[in-house]
C-alpha positions in Angstrom: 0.0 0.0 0.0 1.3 3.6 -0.9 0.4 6.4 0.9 -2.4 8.8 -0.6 -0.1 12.2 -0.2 4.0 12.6 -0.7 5.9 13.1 2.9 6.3 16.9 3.8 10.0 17.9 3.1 12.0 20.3 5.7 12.1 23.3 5.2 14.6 25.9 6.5 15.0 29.5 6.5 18.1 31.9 7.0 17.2 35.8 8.2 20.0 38.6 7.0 20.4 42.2 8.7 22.0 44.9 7.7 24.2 46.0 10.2 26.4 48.2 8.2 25.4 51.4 9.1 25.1 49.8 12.9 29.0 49.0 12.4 30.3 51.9 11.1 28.7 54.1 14.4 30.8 51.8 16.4 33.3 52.9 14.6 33.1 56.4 14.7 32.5 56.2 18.1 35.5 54.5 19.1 37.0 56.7 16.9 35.6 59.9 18.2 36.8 58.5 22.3 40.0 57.9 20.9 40.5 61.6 19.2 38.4 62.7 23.3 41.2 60.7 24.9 44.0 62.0 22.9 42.7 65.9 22.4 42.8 65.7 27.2 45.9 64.2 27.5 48.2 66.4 25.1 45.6 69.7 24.9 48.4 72.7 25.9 45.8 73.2 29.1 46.0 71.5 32.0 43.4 68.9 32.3 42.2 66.8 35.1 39.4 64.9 36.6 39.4 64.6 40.8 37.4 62.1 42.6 35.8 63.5 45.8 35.4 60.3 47.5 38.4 59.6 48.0 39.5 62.6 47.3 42.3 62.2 44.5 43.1 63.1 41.4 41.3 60.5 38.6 43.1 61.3 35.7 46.0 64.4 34.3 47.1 65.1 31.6 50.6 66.0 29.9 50.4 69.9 30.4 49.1 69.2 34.4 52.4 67.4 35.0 54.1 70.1 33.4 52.5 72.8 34.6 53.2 71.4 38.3 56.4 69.6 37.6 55.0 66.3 39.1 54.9 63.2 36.8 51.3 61.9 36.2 52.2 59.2 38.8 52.8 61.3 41.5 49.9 63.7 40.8 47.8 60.5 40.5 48.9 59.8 44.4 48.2 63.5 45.5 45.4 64.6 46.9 44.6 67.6 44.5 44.0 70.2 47.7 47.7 69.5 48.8 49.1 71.9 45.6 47.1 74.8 47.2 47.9 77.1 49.3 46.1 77.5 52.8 43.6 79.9 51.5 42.9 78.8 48.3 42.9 75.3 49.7 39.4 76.3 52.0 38.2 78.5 49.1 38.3 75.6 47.0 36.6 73.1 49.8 34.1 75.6 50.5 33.2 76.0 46.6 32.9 71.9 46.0 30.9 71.8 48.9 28.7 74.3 47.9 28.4 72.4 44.7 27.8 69.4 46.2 25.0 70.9 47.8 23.3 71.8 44.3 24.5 75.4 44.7 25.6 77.4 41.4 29.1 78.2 41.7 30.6 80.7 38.9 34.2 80.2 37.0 36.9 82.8 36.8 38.2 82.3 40.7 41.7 82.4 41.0 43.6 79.9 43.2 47.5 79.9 44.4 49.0 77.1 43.7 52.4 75.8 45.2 53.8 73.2 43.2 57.2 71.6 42.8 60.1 73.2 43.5 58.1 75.5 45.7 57.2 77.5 42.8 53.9 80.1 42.7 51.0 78.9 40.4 47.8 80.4 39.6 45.1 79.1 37.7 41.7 80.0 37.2 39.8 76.5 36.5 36.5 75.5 34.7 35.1 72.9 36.7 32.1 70.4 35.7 31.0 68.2 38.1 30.6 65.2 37.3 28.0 62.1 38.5 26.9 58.9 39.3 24.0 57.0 40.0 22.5 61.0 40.3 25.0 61.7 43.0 28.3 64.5 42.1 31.0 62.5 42.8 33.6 64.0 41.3 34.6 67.1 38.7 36.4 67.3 35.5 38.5 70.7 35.5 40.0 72.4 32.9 43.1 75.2 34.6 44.1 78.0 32.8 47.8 79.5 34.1 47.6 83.1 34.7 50.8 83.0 37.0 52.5 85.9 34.1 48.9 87.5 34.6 49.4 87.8 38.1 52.9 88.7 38.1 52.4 91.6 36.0 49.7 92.9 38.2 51.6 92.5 40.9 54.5 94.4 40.0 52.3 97.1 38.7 50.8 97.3 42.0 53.9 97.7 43.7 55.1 100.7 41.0 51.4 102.4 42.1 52.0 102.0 45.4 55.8 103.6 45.0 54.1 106.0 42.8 51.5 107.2 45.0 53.9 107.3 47.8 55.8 109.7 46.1 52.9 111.8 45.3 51.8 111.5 48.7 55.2 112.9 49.9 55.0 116.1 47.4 54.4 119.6 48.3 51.2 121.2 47.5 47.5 120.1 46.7 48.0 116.5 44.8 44.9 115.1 42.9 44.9 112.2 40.3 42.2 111.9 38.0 41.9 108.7 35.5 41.3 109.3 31.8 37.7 108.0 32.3 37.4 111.1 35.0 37.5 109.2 37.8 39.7 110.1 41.2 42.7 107.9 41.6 44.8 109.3 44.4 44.4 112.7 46.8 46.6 113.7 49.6 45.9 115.3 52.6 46.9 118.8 51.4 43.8 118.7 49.0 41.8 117.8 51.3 43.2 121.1 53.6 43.7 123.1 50.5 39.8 122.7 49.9 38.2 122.7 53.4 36.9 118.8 52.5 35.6 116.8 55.2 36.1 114.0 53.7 39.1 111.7 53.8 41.2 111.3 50.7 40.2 108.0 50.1 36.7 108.6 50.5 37.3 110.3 47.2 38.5 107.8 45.4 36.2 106.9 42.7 34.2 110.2 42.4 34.0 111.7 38.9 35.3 114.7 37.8 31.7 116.2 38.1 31.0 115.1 41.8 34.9 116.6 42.5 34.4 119.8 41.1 31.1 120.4 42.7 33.0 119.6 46.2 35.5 122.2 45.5 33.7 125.2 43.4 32.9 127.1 46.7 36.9 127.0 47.9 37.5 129.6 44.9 36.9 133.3 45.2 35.6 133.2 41.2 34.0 129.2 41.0 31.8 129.4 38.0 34.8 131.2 36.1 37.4 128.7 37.9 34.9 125.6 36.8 35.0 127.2 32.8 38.8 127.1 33.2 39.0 123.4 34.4 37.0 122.1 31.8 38.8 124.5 29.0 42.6 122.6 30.6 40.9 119.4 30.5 39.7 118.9 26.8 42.4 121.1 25.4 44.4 118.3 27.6 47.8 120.1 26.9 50.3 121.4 29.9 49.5 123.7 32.4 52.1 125.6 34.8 52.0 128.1 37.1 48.5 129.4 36.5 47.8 131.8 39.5 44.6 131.2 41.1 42.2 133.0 43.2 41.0 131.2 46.6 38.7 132.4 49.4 40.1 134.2 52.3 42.3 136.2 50.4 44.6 133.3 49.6 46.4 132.5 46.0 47.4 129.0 44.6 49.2 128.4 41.5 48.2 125.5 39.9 49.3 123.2 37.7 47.9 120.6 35.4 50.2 117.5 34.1 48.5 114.9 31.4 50.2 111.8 31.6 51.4 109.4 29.3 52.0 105.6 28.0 53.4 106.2 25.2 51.1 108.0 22.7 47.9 107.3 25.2 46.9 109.5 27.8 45.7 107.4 31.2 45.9 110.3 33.9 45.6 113.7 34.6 47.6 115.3 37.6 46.4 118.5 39.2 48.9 120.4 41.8 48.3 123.5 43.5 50.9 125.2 45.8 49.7 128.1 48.0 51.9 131.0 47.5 50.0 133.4 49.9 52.8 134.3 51.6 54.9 134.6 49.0 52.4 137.3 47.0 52.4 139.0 50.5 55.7 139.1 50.7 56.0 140.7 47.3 
């Protein structure tokens, strides 16, 4: 006997995906972390991610170790608070914990450094914090060096100070306007020479406006005396030995001194000398 119907035969079947597009991704990705990877670890900024846990320094790269002078080993070991100084150090701890606390805190704060060698460093960093499992636990930080920044504003502190010292010392009414007519410096024999009650820092800052209007009444002409400030100022050229009338029967000569850098005026300097007794004497 034969069977009515033929046996079913087996039948097999083969499913094919594209996964080009799927592979190339991959590709660029790894690609993309490599160029990450490589762009941190030789970028001409320092670069470093810290671990607060713990609390050390995750990962440096090239410029970090030469910015300090540590290898990446030995920053690797530090804890990064130990390259600051003792008040940048609680600035800094005060900042991260405010950050850690969900608080906004701004860039551009500058920290000492004191790094091998015991060399001065200042940097102003970019921090990002950075978390896991929705908990900061760390920060990625990018430093910029401003130590030459620093320096130069240093030393041109200490040439104002000198310079102000020596203006302080000078005989006569001393007062230093800025080119954007703003007080810079008075001594205390403006302050006498004008019958001011305040101190001669309490006018630093004041505009050339608020100034005038303290001293008008001191002159025996003022409205004429204010005409011939502002005439000296926008011609902006020297002034010397300009006789000038004061209350009380008094006389001042005064002079008025633009100062330069170069081609580019910054300051105007205004000196009077009472010669009262020398016009009497005449």
């Amino acid at each position: 006997m034969f069977p009515l119907t033929a046996p079913k035969k087996a039948i097999s079947s083969l499913f094919f995906k594209d996964i080009t597009n799927h592979k190339k991704a991959e590709e660029e990705l790894k690609l993309s972390v490599e160029n990450y990877r490589h762009l941190l670890q030789y970028a001409p900024t320092a670069i470093y991610e810290i671990d607060y846990k713990t609390p050390r320094f995750k990962s440096v790269n090239e410029a970090m170790s030469v910015l300090t002078g540590y290898s990446r080993e030995e920053l690797l070991a530090m804890n990064p608070s130990s390259l600051l100084d003792p008040e940048s150090r609680a600035r800094f701890q005060d900042r991260i914990r405010r950050g850690l606390a969900g608080e906004k805190i701004g860039d551009n704060v500058e920290y000492k450094g004191i790094v091998k060698g015991s060399r001065e460093l200042w940097i102003v960093p970019n921090i990002k914090l950075t978390s896991k499992d929705g908990k900061y636990d760390g920060a990625l930080v990018v430093g910029h060096d401003v130590t030459e920044r620093k320096k130069a504003e240093e030393a041109l502190k200490i040439t104002l100070d000198r310079f102000y010292y020596s203006l302080s010392n000078l005989q006569g009414a001393i007062l230093l306007v800025s080119v954007e007519g703003k007080v810079e410096f008075a001594n205390e024999s403006f302050i006498e020479t004008f019958n001011l009650k305040e101190s001669p820092d309490q006018l630093i800052g004041l505009s050339a406006e608020e100034i005038i209007g303290k001293i008008k009444s001191a002159y025996k002409y003022p409205d004429r005396e204010v005409a011939r400030i502002n005439e000296i100022v926008a011609a902006g050229k020297l002034v010397t030995g300009e006789e000038v009338e004061m209350q009380g029967g008094s006389t001042c000569l005064r002079d008025f001194i633009p100062l330069y850098r170069g081609k580019e005026s910054f300051s105007r300097l205004w000196h009077r000398m009472d010669i009262t007794k020398l016009k009497k004497a005449e």
